[in-house]
VEXVO-123009 format. One record per residue (C-alpha): residue in three letters; x, y, z. Coordinates in steps of 0.25 Angstrom, whole numbers, plus 5000, padded with zeros to 4 digits. Layout:
residues N
AlaXYZ;...
//
This chain:
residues 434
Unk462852365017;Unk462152245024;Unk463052135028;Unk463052005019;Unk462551895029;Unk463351745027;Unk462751635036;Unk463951555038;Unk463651395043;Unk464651365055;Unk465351485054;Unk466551475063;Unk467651585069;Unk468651555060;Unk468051555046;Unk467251705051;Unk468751755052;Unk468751705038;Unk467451745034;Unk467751885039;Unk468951915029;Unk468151865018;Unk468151995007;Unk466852065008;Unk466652005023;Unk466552135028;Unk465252125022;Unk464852005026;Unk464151965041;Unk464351815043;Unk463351735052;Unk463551595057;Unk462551505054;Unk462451385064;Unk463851365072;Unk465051235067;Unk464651165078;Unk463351155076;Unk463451135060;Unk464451025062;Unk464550975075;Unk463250945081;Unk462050845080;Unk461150955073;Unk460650895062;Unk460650965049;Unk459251015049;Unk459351065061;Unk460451135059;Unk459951195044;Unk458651225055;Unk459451315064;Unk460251375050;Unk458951425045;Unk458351455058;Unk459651575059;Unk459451605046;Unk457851645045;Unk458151705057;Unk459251795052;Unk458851945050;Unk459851975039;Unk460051935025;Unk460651795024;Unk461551825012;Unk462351685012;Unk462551555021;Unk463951485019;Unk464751355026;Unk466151315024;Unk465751185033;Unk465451045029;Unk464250985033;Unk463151015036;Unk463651155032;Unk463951135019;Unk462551075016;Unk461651175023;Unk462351295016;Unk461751245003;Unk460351235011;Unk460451345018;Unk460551425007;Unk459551364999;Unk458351395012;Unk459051545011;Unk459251554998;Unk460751584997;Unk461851544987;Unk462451394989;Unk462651264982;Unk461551174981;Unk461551054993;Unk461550954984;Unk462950994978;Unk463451024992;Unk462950864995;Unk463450824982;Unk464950864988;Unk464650835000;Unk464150675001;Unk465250624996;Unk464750504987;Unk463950614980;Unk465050684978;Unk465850584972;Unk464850534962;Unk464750684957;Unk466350674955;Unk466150564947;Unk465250604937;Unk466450734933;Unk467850684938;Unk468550554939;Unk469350614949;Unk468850544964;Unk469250404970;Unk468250264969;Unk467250284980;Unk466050214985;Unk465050234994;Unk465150135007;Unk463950105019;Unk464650115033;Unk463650035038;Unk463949905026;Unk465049805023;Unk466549855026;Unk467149835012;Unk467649955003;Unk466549974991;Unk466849914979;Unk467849944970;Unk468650034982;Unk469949994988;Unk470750044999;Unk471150125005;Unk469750195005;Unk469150305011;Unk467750305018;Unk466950425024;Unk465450455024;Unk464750535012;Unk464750655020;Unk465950705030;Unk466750815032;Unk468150825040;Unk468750705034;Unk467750635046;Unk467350485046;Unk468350475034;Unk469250345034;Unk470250295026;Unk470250135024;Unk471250045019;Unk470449915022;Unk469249845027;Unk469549875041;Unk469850005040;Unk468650015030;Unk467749975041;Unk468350055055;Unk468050185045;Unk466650145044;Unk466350115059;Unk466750265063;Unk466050315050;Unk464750225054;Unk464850295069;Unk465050455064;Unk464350465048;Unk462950495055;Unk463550635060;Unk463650685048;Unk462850575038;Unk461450605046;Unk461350755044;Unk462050735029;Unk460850635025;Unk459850765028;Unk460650845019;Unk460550735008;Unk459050715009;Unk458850855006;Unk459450834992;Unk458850734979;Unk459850634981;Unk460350544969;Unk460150384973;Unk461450364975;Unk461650484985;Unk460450464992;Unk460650294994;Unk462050335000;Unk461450455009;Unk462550515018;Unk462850405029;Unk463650325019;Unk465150315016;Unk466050365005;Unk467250265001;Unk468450314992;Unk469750254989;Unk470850334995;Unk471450454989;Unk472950494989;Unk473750614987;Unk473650764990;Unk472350824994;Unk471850974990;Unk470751044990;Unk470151134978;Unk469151254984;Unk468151304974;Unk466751364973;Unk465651364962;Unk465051494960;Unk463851484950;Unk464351384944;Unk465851424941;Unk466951344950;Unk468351404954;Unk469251314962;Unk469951434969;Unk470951344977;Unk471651204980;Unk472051174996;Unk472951054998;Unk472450965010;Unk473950905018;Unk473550775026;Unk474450725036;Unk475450615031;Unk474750485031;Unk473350555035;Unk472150595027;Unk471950725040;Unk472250845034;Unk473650915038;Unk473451055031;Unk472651125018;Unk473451205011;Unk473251325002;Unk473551324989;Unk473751184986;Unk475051124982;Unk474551054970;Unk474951054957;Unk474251154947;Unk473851034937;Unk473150984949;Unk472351094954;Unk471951114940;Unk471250964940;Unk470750994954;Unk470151104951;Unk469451064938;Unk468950924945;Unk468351034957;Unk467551094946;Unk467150984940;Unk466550924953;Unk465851034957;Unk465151064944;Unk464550924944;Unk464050924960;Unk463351074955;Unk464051134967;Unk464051284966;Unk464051424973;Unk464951344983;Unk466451324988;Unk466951184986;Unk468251114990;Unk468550974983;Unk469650884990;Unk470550824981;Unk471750714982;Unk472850754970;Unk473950674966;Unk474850774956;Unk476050684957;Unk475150584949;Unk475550564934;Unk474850654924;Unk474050764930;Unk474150694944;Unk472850644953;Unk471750704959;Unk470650654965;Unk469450714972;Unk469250694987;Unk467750774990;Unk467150874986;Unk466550994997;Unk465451094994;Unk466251215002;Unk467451265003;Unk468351225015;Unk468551345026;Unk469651265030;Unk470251325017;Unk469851465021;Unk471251525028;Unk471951455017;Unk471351535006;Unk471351665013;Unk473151655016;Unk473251605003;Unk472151684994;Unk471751795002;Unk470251745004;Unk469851625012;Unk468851525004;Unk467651575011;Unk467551685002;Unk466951584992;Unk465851525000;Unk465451685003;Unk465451734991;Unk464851614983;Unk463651634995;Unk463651774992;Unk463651764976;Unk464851844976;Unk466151794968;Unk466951684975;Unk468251674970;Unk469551704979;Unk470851784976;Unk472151684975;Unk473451694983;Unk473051854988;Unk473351805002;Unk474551825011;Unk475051675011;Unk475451584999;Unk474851445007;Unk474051415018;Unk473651305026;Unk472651255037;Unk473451155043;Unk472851045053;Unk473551015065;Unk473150865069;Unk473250745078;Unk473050595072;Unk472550525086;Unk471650575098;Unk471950655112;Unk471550775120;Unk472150915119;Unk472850935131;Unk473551065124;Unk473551165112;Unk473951315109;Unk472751405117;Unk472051525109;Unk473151605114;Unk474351525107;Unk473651515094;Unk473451655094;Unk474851665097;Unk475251575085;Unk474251665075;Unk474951785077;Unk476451725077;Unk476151635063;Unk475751705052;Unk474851645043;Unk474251545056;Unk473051515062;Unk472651405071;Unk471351355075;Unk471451235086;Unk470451125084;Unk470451065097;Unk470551115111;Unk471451075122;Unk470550945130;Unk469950905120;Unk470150745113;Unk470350755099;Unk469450645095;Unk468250735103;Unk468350835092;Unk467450805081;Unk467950925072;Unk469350895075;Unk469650765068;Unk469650685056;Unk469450525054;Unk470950535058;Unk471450665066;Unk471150765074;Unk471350905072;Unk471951005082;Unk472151125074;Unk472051205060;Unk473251295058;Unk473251365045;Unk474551425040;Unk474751525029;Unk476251545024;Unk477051575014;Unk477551425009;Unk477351285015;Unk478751295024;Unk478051405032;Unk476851355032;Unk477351215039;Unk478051315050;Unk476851395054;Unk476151265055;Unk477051185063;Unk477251325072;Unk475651325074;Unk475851165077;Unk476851185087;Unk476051315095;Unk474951235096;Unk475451155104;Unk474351035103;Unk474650925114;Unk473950805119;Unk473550715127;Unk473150555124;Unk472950445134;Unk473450525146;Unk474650575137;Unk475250705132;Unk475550715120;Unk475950845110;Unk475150835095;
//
């Protein structure tokens, strides 16, 4: 039987692993099509890249049986493409970019749900003032990001405006190559006035963030499971995503009617999605929910968390709906009742002058159960020099995930994988430990 050939956009080390114990892998021969690095960190503009994609494709002997990402941008937006020039099964671009440009999205919400906070769109380059009818504290980003990147909290005008000068320096990186993507597409007036070098304003959201994982498969939705996203106290950076959320059934029961409900009216299908959401369940009545953003993929962050918890990562979805084969996962078949992927962070700049070598890390794989860790940053390198490596207010140094039994022995195998690694620092001519 001849292989099923899956081109797989940036296609790392770590998610092949994953790919590989997918059921029916066996079967399967995954090819990387153009690398992370080139999709996501170089000045390549996004034609050139869709170029270089096509060019590997065409001259590929084989079939070309489906082409996946589990990336954002540009990945996510030339998945559709690709698979239109090679006629494969995708969404449609312009319900990925209905998720994606992040005003779009929002006036999409509105015409279904009530659920979302007052936003408004805000020029970086006009008067510093919130929009009318916004107070603060507000949050401002561009229409596209991903990676929490040039995403600023404000609580007054000054604050307003220090956000904007960075944002002004850094929204071409990503605003220039969207802008092709949207002149591909027949935009509505409003879309095509605010284009993609312009800025999303939204009065700040409180309380506990999850995540609901789907897909749409010809039409039928299926949220298949709610993550829980920890922030560090007093900080909007991420601590850990957990799997299955701690929220109350009512409350998944809501988000998982607004997901559909969302998805429906943007005509996303035969794709993986995850909407962000904030809940409030202590909240009289049937408690608060609000919904963050909206993302045209599933997150491969998410993948391991699945797999402890349900015995098959997320990926599975994305390479069966490619494949036109049935998507849906098992529930709790896996060897752990939770799972984390945990982020091990520091909130001002240095240079690594230590961490745990491969060595080490092995060493802390096979002594944990349940563990693996994957260093973000290597010894003599400055935090801040690391594009991939932080947000508009950390930096990362490691993703440790965790699979236990309950939360108490989920905290010790994490703080044993803190203490191995063995991160240590040096700032202004000083040592310093994490």
């Amino acid at each position: 039987m001849a292989s099923v050939n899956i081109f797989v956009l940036g296609l790392d080390d770590k998610n092949l692993e994953i790919l590989r114990g997918l059921p029916g892998a066996a079967d399967y021969h995954y090819l990387s099509l153009l690398s992370r690095d080139e999709l996501q960190f170089s000045d390549t503009p996004v034609s050139g890249l869709l170029h270089k994609a096509e060019r590997q494709l065409e001259a590929f002997r084989g079939s070309i049986d489906a082409i996946v990402g589990y990336w954002d941008f540009p990945v996510s937006m030339m998945v559709p493409i690709l698979c239109r020039r090679f006629g494969l099964r995708s969404s449609s671009l312009e319900a990925v970019v209905k998720c994606e440009h992040k005003y779009w999205s929002r006036l999409e919400q509105q015409k279904v749900i009530v659920e979302y906070p007052r936003f408004a769109l805000l020029d970086p380059a006009g008067p510093v003032r919130p929009p009318e009818g916004l107070r603060y504290p507000m949050w401002v980003k561009p229409v596209k990001s991903y990676a929490s990147q040039l995403a600023f909290r404000a609580e007054d005008d000054a604050q307003l405006a220090a956000a904007l000068a960075e944002i002004r320096e850094g929204i071409d990186r990503i605003g220039k190559p969207f802008e092709y993507i949207l002149r591909q597409l027949d935009l509505p007036p409003e879309i095509a006035e605010a284009g993609g070098r312009t800025c999303l304003v939204e009065e700040e959201l409180s309380g506990t963030r999850a995540t609901a994982e789907g897909y749409s498969s010809d039409g039928r939705i299926d949220i298949y499971g709610v993550v829980d996203s920890l922030t560090y106290p007093g900080t909007p950076s991420f601590l850990r995503y957990q799997y299955p959320s701690a929220l109350p059934p009512h409350i998944l029961r809501r988000m998982e009617d607004l997901s559909k409900r969302v998805i429906t009216q943007i005509g996303l299908d035969n794709s993986t999605f995850c909407i962000e959401f904030f809940c409030r369940p202590e909240r009289t009545g049937s408690g608060e929910i609000t919904l963050l953003e909206v993302n045209p993929r599933h997150s491969q962050s998410h993948a391991e968390l699945f797999r402890e918890v349900d015995g098959v990562p997320n990926h599975h979805c994305m390479i069966s709906l490619a494949l036109g084969k049935d998507p849906r996962l098992p529930r709790r078949q896996g060897p752990y009742a939770l799972a984390a992927k945990c982020f091990l962070r520091r909130f001002h700049d240095g240079r690594v002058l230590h961490r745990a070598g491969a060595e080490e890390i092995d060493r802390i794989r096979r002594e944990i159960p349940g563990v693996d860790v994957v260093p973000v940053v290597d010894e003599g390198m400055r935090l801040s020099q690391v594009p991939q490596a932080h947000d508009s207010y950390s930096y990362e140094l490691a993703h440790v995930y965790v699979a236990a039994f309950d939360e108490r022995e989920l905290q010790h195998k994490y703080d044993r994988c803190v203490a191995a690694l063995d991160f240590r620092f040096e700032e202004e001519g000083a040592l310093c430990a994490r």
